[in-house]
FILUMNU-303578 format. One record per residue: residue number from 1; residue in one letter; x, y, z of N, C-alpha, C, CB in turn. Coordinates in steps of 0.02 Angstrom, whole numbers. Glycine has a CB too. Layout:
BEGIN
n, res, n.xx, n.yy, n.zz, ca.xx, ca.yy, ca.zz, c.xx, c.yy, c.zz, cb.xx, cb.yy, cb.zz
NUM, A, X, Y, Z, X, Y, Z, X, Y, Z, X, Y, Z
...
# end
This chain:
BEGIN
n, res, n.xx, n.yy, n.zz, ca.xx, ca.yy, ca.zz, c.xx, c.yy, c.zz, cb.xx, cb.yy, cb.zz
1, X, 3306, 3785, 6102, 3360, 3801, 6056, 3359, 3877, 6044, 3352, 3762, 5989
2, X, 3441, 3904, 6046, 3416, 3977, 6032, 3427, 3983, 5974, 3444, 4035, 6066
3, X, 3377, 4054, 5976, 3359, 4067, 5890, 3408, 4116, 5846, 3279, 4107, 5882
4, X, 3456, 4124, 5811, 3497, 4170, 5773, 3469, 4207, 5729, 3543, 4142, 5743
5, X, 3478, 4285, 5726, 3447, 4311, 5691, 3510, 4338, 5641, 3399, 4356, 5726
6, X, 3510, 4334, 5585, 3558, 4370, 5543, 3528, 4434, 5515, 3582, 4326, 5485
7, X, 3587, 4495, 5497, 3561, 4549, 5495, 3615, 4553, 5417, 3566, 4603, 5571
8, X, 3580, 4614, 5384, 3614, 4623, 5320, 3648, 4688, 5322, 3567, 4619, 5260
9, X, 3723, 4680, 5331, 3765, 4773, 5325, 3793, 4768, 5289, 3813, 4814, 5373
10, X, 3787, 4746, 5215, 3817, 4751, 5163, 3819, 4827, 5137, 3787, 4704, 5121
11, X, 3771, 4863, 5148, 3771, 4933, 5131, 3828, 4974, 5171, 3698, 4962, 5147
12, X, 3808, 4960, 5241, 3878, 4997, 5281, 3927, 4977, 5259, 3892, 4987, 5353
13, X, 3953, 4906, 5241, 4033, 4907, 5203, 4035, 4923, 5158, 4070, 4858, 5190
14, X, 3994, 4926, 5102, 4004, 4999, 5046, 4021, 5048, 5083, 3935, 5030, 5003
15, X, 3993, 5077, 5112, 4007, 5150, 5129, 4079, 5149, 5168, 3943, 5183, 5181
16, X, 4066, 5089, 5192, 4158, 5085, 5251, 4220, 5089, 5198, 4177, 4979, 5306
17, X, 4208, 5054, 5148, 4253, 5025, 5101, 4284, 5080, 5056, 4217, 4973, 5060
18, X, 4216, 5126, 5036, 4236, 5197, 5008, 4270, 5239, 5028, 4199, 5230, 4999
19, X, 4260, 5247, 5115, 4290, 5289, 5165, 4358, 5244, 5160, 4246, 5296, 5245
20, X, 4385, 5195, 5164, 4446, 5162, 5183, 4499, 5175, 5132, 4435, 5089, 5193
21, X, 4570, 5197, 5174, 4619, 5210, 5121, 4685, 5198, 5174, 4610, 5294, 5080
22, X, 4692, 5127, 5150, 4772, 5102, 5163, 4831, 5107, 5134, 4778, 5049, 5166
23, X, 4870, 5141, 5192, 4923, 5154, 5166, 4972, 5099, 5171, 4942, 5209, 5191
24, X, 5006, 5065, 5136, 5040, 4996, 5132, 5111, 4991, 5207, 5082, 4993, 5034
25, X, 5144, 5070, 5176, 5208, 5071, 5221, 5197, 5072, 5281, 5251, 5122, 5213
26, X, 5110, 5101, 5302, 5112, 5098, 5359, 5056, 5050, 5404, 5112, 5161, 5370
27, X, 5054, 5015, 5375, 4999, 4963, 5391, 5012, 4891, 5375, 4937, 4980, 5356
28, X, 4988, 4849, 5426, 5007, 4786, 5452, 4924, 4723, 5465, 5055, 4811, 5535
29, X, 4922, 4698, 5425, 4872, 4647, 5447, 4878, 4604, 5498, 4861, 4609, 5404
30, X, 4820, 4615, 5548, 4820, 4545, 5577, 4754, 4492, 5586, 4845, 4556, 5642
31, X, 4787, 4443, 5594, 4706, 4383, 5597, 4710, 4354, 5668, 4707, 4297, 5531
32, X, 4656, 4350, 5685, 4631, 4317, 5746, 4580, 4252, 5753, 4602, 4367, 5778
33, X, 4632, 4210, 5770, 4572, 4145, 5758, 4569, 4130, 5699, 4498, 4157, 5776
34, X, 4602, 4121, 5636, 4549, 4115, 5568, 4602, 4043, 5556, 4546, 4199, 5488
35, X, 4553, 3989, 5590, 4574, 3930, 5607, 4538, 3881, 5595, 4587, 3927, 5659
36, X, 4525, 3811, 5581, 4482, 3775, 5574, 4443, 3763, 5648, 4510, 3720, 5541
37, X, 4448, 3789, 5705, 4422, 3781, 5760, 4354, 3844, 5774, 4485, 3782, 5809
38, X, 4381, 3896, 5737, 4335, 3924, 5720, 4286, 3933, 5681, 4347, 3946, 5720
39, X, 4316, 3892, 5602, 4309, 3916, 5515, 4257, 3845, 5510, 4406, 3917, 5448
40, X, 4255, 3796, 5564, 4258, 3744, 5529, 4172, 3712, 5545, 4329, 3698, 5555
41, X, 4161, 3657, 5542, 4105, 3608, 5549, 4053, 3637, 5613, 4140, 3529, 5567
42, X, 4028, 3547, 5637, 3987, 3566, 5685, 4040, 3561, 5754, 3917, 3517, 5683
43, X, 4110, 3536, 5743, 4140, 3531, 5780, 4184, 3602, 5824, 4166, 3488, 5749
44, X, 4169, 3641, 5765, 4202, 3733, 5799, 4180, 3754, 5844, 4192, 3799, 5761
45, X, 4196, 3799, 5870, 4187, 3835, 5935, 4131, 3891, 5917, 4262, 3870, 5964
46, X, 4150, 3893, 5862, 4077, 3943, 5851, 4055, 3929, 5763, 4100, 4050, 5868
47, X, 4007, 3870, 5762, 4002, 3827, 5705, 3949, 3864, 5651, 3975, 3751, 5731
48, X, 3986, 3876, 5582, 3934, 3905, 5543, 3931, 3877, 5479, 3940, 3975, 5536
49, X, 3884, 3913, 5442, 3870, 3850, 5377, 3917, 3836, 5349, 3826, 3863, 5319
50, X, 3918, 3796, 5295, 3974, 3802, 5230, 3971, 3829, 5180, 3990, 3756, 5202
51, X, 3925, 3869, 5187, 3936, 3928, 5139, 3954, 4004, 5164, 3871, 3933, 5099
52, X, 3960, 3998, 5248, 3982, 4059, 5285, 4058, 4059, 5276, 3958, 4059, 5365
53, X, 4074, 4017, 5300, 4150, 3975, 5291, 4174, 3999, 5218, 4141, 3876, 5292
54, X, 4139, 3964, 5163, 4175, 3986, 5090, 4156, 4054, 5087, 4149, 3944, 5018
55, X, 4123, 4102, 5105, 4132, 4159, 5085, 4173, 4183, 5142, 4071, 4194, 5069
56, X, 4200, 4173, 5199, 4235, 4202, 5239, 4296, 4213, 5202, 4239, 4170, 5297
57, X, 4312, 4120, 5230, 4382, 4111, 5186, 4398, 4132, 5130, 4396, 4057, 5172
58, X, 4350, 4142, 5073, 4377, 4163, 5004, 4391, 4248, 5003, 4318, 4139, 4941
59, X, 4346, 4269, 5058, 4365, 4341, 5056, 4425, 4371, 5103, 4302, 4377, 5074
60, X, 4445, 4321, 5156, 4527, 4320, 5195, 4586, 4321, 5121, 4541, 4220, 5256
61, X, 4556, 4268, 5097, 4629, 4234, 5064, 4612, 4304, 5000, 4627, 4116, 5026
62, X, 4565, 4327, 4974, 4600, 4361, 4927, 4617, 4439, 4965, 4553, 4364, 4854
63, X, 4584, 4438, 5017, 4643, 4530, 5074, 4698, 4494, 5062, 4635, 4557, 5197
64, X, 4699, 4457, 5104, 4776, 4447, 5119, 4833, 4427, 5086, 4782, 4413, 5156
65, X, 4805, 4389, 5009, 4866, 4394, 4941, 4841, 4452, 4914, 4871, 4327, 4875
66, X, 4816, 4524, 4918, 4829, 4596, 4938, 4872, 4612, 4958, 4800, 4621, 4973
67, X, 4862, 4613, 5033, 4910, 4637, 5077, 4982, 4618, 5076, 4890, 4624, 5132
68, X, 4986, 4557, 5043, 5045, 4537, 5034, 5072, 4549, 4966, 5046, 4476, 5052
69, X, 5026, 4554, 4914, 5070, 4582, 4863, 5072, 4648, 4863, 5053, 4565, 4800
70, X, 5056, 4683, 4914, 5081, 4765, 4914, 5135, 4792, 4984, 5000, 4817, 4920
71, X, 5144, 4736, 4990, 5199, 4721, 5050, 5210, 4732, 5127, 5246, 4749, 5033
72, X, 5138, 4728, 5151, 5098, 4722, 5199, 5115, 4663, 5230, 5034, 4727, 5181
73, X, 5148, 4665, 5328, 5173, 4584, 5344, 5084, 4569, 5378, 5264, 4574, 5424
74, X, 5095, 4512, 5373, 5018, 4485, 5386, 5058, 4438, 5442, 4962, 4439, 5308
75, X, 5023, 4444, 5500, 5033, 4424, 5563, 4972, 4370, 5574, 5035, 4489, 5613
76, X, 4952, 4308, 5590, 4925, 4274, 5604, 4919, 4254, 5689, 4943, 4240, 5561
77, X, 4874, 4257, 5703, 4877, 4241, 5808, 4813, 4213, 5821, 4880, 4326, 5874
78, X, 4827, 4179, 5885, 4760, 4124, 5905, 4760, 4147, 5990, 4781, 4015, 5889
79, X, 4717, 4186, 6013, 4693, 4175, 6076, 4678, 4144, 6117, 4671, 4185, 6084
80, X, 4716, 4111, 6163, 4722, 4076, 6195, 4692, 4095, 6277, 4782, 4062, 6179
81, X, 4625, 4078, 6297, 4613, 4105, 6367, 4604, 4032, 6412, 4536, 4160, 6370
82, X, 4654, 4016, 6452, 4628, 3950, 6479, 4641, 3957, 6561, 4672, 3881, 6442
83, X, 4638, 3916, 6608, 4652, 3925, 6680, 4693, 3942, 6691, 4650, 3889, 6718
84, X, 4773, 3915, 6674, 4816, 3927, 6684, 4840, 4016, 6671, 4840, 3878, 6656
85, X, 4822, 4040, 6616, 4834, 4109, 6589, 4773, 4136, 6587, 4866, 4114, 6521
86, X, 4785, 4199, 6601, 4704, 4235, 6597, 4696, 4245, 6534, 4688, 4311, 6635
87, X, 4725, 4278, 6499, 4711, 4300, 6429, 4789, 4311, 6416, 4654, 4373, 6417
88, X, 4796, 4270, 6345, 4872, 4250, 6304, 4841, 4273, 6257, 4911, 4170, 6294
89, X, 4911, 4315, 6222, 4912, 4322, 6152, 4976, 4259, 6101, 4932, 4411, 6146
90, X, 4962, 4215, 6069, 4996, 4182, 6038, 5019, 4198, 5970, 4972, 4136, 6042
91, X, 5072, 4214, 5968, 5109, 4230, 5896, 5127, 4168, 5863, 5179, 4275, 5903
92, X, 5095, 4141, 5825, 5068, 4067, 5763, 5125, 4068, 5735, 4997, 4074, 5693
93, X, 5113, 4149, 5681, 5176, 4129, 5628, 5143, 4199, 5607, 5180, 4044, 5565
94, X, 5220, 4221, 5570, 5220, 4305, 5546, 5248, 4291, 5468, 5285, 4367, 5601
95, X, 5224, 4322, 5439, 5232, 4315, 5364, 5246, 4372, 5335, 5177, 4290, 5332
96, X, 5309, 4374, 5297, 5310, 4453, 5265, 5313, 4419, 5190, 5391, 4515, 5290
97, X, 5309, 4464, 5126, 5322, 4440, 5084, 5388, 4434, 5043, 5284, 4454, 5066
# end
């Protein structure tokens, strides 16, 4: 079984977070994958606890009712790489507010 090591950069996103300054008019969110195929059980494609999950998700959903109450369109997309297509970009659903 392989072994996962988790690492702690909570300090670098302080420092990222301080440095970061979005400008609304000109900036656009997007998500990739943030799907139950990813987000979810032992059944995901890349399966993590349930408490990785609730802090993911709770920290998506409050950016992105951000981004959307400062009028930021939040673009949602799922990557799609299968035989048929080498690499697809899929446009889900686009959301402005």
């Amino acid at each position: 079984m392989k072994t996962t090591r988790w690492e702690d950069h909570s300090d670098q996103l302080e420092r990222l977070n301080a440095w970061l300054d979005i400008d609304p008019e000109h900036t656009a969110v997007v998500t990739i994958d943030m799907h139950r195929g990813h987000l979810g059980g032992e059944d995901a494609t890349m399966p993590v606890t349930a408490e990785v999950t609730t802090r993911v998700l709770g920290a998506a959903e409050k950016f992105l009712r951000f981004a959307r109450d400062v009028g930021m369109p939040v673009i949602h997309t799922i990557f799609i790489s299968a035989p048929r297509w080498k690499c697809s970009w899929v446009l889900s659903s686009m959301s402005t507010p």
